[in-house]
N, C-alpha and C positions, 0 to 999 in steps of 0.2 A: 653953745661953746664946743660940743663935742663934735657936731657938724665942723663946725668951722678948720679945730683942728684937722679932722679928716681930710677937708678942700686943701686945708693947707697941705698938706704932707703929700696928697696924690698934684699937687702943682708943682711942689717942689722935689717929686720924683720925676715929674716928666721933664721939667726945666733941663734937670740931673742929665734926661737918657738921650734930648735934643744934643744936650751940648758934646757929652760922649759923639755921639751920631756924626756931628758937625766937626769934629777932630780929626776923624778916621783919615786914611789917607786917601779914600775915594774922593772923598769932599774936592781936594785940593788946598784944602786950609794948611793942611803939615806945610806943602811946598811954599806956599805964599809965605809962609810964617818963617820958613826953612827950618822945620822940625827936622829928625834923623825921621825915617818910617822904623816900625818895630821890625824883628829880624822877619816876623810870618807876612809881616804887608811886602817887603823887602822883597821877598823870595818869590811871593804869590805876583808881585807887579812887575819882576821881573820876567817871571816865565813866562808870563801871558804877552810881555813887550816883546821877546824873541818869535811866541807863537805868531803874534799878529803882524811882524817885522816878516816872517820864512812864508807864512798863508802869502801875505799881499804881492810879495817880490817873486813868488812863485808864479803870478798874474801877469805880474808885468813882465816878465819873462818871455810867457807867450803872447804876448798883445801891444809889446810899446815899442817903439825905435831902437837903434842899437846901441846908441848912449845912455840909455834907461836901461835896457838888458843888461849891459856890463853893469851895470850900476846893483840892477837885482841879484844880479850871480852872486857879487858882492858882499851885499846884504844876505843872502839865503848862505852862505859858510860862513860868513863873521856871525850871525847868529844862530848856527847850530852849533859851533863852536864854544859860544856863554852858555850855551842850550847843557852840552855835554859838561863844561865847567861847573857848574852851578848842580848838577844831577851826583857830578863825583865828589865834591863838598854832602852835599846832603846825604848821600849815600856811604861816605865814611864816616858820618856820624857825626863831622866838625858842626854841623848846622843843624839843630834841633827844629825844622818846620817845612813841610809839604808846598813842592810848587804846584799853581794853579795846574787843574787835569784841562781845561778849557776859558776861551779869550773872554774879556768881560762883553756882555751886552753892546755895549758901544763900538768895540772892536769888531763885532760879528756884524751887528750893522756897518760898518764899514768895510767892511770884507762884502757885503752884501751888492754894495752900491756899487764897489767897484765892478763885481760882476758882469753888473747892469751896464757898463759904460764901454764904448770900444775909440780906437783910435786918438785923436788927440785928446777926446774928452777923458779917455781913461788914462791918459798919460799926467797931463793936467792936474786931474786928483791924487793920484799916486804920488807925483811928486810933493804933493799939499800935505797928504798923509804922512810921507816921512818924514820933512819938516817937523811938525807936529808930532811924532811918533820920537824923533831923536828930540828934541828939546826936552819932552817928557822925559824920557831916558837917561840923559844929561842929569838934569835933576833928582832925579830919582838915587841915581848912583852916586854924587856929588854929596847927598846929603847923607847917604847911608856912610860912605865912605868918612866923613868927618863928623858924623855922631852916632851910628850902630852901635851897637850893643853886644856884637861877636866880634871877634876880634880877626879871626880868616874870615870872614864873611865882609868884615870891611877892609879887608887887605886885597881881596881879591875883587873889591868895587872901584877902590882907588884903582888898583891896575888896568881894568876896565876903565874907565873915563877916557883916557885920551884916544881908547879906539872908536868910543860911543863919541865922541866931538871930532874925529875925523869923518865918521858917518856923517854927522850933522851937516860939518860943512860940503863934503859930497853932496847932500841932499840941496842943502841951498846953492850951491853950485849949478846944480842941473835947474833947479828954478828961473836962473839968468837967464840960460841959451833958449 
């Protein structure tokens, strides 16, 4: 019996720390779900979205056509722009939580690949990247903004959104031509 208890309780702590695990907002479960992110996922996925938004547009800059460079210009001031936003929030103390020092795994690998690619091919992906890069963003900020947990911290996401959805459509705009 006393076994048994034991199985049970380390099964049902590990069920416990999957399902934790499974919520996080790395998962992608919040978004699907449209949870708010907590204000530290918040802050941590946004800074690393600017990081990975200034790195790749920084690329394309020197390497894609002139309708993709205006495009990076773009992107590399409207994202150091939420860059310094988001630094002067936390730094006044309104925001109790550390933005990422560095992009996630994925993003680096994607900063990586582009590296690797010159010409249409790296133009091609870049534009795929930001696609992808603003949809995430969109959401991100869309959910924090209508269920965060700080109250300038979701004031200043709402006013964010309709620049992070003019990106978007920029991005998919250049996907057309």
């Amino acid at each position: 019996m006393k076994k048994f208890l034991i199985t049970a309780s380390m099964v049902l702590m590990a069920t416990t720390a999957m399902a934790q695990q499974s919520t996080t907002e790395a998962t992608g479960v919040n978004s699907a779900l449209g949870i708010a992110p907590t204000t530290e996922d918040f802050v941590a996925q946004a800074s690393m979205s600017d990081m990975f938004e200034i790195e790749s547009s920084k690329l394309a800059i020197e390497r894609s056509d002139s309708a993709t460079k205006t495009f990076a210009e773009h992107m590399v001031k409207g994202h150091e722009k939420t860059t310094t936003e988001l630094k002067t929030l936390v730094d006044g103390g309104k925001v109790k939580a550390a933005p990422a020092t560095a992009m996630s795994e994925d993003q680096k690998e994607s900063i990586e690949a582009l590296k690797k690619l010159q010409g249409a091919d790296f133009t091609a992906q870049y534009h795929d990247d930001q696609v992808e890069a603003h949809e995430d963003a969109v959401d991100l900020f869309k959910r924090y903004a209508e269920g965060g947990d700080n109250a300038d911290l979701k004031a200043w996401a709402a006013k964010t959104v309709p620049e992070l959805e003019h990106h978007l459509k920029m991005a998919q705009d250049l996907n057309k031509e």
